[in-house]
N, C-alpha and C positions, 0 to 999 in steps of 0.2 A: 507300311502305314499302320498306326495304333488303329484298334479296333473299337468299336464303341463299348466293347465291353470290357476292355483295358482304359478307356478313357473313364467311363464311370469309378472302374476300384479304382481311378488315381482322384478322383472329385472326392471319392467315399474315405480317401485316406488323410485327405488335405482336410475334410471337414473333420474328421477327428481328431486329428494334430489340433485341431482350431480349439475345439471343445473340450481336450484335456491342458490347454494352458491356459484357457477363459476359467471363469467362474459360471459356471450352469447354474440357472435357477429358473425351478417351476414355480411359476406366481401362482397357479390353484390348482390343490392335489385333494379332491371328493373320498380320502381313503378313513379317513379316522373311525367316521360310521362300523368300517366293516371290523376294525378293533375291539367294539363292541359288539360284536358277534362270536367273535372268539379267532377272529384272524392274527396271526403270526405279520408283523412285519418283516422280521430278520428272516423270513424263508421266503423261496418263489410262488408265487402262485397264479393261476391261470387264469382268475378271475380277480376284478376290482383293478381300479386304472394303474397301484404302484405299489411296490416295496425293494427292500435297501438293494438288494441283487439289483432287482433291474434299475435302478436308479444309477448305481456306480452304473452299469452298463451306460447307461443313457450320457456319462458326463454330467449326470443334473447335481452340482454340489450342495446346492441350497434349495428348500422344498417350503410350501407357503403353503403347511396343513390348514385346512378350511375347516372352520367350528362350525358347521352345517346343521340348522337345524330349522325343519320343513316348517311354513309358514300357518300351516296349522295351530302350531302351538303357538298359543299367544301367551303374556302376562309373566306372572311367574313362572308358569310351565316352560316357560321359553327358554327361560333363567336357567331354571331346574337340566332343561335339556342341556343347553350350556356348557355347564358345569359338569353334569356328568359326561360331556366328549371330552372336555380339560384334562379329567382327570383320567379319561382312556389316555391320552396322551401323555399323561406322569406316566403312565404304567410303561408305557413303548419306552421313554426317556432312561425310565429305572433300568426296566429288564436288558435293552441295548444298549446301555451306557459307552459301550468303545467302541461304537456307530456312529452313534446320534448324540446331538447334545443342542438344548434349546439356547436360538441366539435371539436378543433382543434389541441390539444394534448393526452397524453395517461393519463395526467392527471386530463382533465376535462374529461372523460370518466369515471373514476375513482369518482368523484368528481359527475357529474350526475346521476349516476347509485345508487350514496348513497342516491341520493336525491327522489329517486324512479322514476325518468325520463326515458325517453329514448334517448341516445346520437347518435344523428346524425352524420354521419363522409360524408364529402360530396367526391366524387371521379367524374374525369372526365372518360369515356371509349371512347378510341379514340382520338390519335397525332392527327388527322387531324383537330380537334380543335383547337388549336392553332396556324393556319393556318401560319407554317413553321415562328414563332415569337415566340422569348423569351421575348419580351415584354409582351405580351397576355395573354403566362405563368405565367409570374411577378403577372398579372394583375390578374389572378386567384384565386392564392394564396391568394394575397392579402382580394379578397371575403369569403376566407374561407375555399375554397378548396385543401386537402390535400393530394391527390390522384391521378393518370392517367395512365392508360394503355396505352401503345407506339404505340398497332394498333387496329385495329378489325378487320373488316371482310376482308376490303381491304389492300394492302401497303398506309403508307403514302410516301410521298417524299424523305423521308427519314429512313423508317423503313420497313421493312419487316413482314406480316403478314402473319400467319398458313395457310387459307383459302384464298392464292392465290400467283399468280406464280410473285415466286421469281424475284425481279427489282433490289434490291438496296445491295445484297450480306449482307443482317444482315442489319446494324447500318451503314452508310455514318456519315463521319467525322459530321454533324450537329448534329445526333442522337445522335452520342457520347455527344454530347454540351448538346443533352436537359437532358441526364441524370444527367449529372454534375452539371446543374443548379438544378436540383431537389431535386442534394443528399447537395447544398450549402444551398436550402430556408430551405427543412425539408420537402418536399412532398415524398411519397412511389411512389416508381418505381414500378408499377403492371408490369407483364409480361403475364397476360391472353392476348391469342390472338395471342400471337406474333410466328412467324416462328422459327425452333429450331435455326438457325443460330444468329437470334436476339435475342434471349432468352442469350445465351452463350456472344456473345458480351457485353450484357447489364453487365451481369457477369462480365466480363474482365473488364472494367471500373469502377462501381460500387464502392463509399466510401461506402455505407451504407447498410444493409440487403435491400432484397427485397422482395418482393409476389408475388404469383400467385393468384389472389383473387378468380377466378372460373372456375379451372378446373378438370379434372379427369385423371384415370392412364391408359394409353396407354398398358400398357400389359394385361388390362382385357378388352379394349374396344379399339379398333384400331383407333379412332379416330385422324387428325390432330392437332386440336384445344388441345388435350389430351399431357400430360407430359410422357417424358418416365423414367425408374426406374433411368437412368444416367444423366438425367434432375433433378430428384428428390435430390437424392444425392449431384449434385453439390450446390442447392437451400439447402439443410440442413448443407453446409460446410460454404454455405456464412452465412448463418444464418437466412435467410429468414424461410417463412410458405405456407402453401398453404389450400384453402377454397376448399372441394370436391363439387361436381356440380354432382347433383342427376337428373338434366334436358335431356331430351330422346335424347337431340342431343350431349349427351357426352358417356351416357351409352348403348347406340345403334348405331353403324357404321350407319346401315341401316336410320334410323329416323336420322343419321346426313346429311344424301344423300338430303333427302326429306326439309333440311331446305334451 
């Protein structure tokens, strides 16, 4: 009789089979920050949620760096912040060039991953980046960036976000605009973060699937930031997907109080 610990390595070996002929991709990696610090991608390290080592380990062929930048900064400064993760990001690109290589479609994705690389998808987290300008937006894109979540922790001016009190009723007619231009350039509408009203609105407008790039299920964990099962639904009739979020402040009410 197999032992459960012969039944596990044979689950732990089939999932890997799985994971080396799939395409892995992390919808949202919090690491670029730590670039600007003076972190090494191409070596391990023990702190900060990823780099290349542990990525091949992982299987994760494709990585969705997040342009992260805290809701503090507003206006320009936001810009400003921006701009300089981007170009932390050039730097990783340069210096690991037979790693890494930035993709901006689903086909250099495709195209990298055959090449044994790892394909970078760069995402912004946080409208308030584009300090209430579709120019800005424009100006994004144009860097490479194919990605942005509509809020995070706070509202923007225009968007309404899960982790905080309601201002703007969902989407004000602008919000409607940035999604439009987003679904015209070719950038993903993420909806992590955002409040359920603006989630649904984003919905209602919407040419194009959408995502939720990192969140979790509200009926196992009561969290706001969390999707609910009629959230879920409506994102699998648009067509969109959503990246589950194993991080303690989705899977714990409690440790989400504490963030």
């Amino acid at each position: 009789m197999a032992t459960s610990s012969t039944l596990l390595q044979g689950e732990v070996a089939a999932a890997r089979k799985l994971m080396a002929e799939a395409v892995g991709i992390d919808s949202h990696i919090d690491t670029i920050q730590r670039v600007m610090m003076g972190d090494d991608l191409g070596k391990r390290h023990d702190a900060g949620h990823v780099d290349f080592p542990r990525l091949r380990e992982g299987e994760m062929h494709a990585a969705f760096f997040a342009l992260w930048v805290p809701v503090f900064f507003r206006g320009a400064e936001a810009v400003r912040r921006t701009l300089d993760l981007r170009d932390a990001m050039q730097s990783v690109l340069d210096e690991h060039a037979d790693q890494v290589e930035l993709a901006t479609t689903a086909s250099d994705i495709e195209r990298i991953v055959k090449a044994h690389k790892i394909a970078a998808f760069l995402t912004i987290e946080g409208g308030h980046s584009i300090d209430d300008d579709l120019h800005v937006l424009r100006t994004y894109y144009r860097l490479g960036i194919r990605s942005m979540t509509l809020t995070h922790a706070r509202n923007t001016n225009w968007a309404d976000s899960a982790s905080d009190t309601p201002a703007n009723n969902g989407l004000i007619d602008f919000g409607k605009d940035v999604v439009h231009e987003m679904n015209r350039l070719g950038m993903i509408v993420d909806l992590a973060h955002v409040s359920d009203k603006t989630f649904y609105d984003a919905l209602a407008v919407t040419t194009k699937p959408l995502i939720v790039s990192h969140s979790s299920m509200r009926a196992i964990s009561n969290v706001a930031r969390n999707v609910s099962d009629e959230m879920l639904r409506a994102l699998a009739k648009n067509g969109g997907v959503i990246g589950i979020n194993c991080g303690m402040g989705f899977i714990n009410p409690k440790d989400s109080e504490a963030l």
